[in-house]
GUMARVEX-234064 format. One record per residue: chain; x, y, z of N, C-alpha, C in turn. Coordinates in steps of 0.05 Angstrom, whole numbers. Layout:
N
["A",[X,Y,Z],[X,Y,Z],[X,Y,Z]],
...
//
This chain:
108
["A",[-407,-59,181],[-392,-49,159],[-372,-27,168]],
["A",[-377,-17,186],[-365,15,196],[-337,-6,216]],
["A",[-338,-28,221],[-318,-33,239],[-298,-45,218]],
["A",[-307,-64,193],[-292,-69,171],[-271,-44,162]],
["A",[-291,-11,154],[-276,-2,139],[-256,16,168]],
["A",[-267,20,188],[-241,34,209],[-219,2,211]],
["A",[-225,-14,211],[-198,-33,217],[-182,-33,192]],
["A",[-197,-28,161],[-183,-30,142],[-163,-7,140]],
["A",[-171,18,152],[-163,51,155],[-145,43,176]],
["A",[-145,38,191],[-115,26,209],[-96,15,194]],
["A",[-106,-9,180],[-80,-26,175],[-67,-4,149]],
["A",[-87,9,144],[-73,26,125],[-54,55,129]],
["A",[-71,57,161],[-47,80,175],[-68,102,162]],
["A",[-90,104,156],[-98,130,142],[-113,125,113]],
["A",[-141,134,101],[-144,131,73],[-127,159,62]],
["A",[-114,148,46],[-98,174,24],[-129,184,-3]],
["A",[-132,163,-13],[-153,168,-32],[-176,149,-23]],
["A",[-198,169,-32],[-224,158,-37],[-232,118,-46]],
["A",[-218,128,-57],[-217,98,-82],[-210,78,-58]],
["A",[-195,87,-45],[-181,51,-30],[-207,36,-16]],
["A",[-230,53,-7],[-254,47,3],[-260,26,-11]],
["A",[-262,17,-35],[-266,-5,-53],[-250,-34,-46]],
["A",[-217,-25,-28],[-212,-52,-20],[-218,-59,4]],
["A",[-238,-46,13],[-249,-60,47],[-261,-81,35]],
["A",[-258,-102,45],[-273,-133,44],[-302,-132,50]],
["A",[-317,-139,31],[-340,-141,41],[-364,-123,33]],
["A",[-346,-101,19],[-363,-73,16],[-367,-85,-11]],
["A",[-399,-78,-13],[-405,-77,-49],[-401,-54,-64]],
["A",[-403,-53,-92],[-391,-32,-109],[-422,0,-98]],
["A",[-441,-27,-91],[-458,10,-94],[-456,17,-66]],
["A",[-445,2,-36],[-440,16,-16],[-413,33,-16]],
["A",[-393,25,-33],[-375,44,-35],[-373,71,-45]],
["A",[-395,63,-75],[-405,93,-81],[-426,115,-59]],
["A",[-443,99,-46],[-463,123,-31],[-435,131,-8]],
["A",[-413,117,2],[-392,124,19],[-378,149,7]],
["A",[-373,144,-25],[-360,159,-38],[-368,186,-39]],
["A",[-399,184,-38],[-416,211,-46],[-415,226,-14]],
["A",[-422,215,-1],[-421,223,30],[-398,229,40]],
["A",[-367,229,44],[-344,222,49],[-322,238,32]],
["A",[-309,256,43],[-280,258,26],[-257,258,53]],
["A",[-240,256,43],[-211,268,50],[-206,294,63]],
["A",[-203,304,83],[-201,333,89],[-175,327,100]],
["A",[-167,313,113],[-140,322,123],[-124,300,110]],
["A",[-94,298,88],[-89,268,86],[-75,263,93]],
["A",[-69,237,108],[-52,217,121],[-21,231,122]],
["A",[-1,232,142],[18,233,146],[36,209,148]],
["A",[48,197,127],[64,171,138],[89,179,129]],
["A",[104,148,151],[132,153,160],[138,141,137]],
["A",[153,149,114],[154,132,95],[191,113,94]],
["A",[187,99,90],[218,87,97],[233,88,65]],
["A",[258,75,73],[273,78,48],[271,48,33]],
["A",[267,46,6],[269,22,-13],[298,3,-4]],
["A",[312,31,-10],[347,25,-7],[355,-1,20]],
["A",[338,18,36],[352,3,66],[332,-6,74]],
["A",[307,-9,70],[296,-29,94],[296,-56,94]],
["A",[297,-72,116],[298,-95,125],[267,-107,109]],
["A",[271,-139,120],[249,-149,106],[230,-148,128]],
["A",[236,-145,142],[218,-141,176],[197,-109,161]],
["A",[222,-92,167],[206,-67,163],[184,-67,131]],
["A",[198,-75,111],[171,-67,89],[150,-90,97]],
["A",[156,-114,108],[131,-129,108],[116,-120,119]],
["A",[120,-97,140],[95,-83,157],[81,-56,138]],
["A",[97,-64,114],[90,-38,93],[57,-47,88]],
["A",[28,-27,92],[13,-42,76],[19,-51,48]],
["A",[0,-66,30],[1,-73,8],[21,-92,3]],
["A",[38,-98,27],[66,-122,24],[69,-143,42]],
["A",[66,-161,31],[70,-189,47],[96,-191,55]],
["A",[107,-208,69],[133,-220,82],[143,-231,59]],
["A",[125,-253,36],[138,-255,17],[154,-235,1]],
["A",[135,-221,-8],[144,-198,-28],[159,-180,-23]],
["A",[163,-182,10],[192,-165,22],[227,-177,16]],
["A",[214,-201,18],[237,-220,13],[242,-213,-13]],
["A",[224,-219,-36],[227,-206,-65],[242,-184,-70]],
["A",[232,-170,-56],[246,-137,-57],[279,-141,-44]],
["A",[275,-153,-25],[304,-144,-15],[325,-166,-36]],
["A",[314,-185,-29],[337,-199,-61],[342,-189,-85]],
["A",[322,-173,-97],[324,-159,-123],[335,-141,-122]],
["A",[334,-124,-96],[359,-103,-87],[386,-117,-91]],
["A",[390,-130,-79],[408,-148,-70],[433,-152,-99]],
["A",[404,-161,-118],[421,-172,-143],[434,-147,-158]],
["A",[420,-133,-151],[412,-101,-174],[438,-88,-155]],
["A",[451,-92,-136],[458,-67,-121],[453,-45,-118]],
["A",[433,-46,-111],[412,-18,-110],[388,-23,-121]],
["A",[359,-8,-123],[346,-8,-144],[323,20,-142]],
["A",[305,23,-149],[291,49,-166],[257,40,-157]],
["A",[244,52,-148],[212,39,-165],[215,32,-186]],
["A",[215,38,-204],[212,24,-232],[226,-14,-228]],
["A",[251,3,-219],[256,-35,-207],[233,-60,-206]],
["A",[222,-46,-188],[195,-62,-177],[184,-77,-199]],
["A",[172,-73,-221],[163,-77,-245],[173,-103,-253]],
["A",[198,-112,-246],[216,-141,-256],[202,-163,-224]],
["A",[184,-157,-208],[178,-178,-191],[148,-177,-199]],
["A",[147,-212,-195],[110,-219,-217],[101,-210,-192]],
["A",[77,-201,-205],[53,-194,-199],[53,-164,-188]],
["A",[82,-150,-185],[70,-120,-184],[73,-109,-203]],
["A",[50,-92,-207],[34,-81,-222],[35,-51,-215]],
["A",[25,-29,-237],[39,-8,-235],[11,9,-214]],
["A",[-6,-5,-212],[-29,-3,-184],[-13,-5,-159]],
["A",[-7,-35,-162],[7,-49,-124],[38,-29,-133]],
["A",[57,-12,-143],[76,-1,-151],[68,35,-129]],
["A",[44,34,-147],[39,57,-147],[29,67,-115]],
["A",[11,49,-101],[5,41,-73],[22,46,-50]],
["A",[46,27,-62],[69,24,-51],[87,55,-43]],
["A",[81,78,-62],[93,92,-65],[86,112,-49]],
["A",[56,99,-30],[51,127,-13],[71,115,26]],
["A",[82,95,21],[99,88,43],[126,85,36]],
["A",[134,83,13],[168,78,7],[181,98,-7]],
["A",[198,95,-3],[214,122,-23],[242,111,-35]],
//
């Protein structure tokens, strides 16, 4: 279990919150809580956060929380929008103001 949640802490670059412990694969709801009780945050994550405006579809697909698809998404909806906002985000299915909100500890 401890190699699940350090590889999930990589691809994530860092846990920001407690909570994301819940999307390691594999973990059940009551091993997340005795993690939760045992475990906080002392130092949090430093990331390089890129820009919405300009990144390539290369660069956000390496964004966690974003597929290659949904980079593509993003950069066309830029595209159409000439320009766009987070809130933008909201007009492509399936993000949600969770996967929005996620998003927002790597993009700007």
């Amino acid at each position: 279990m401890s190699q699940l949640i350090i590889r999930y802490r990589e691809r994530l670059k860092g846990f920001a919150t407690e909570t994301q412990l819940s999307q390691v694969y594999g973990l059940s709801t009551e091993v997340v809580a005795r993690l939760q009780n045992r475990c906080s945050i002392i130092t949090q994550p430093t990331f390089k956060k890129i820009a919405l405006q300009e990144a390539s579809v290369e660069e956000l697909s390496k964004t966690p929380y974003l597929s290659y698809v949904e980079a593509r998404k993003i950069v066309r909806l830029r595209t159409e929008l000439k320009g766009m906002h987070f809130s933008s985000l909201h007009s492509i299915k399936d993000f949600d103001s969770l996967k929005i909100k996620r998003l927002a500890l790597y993009l700007f």
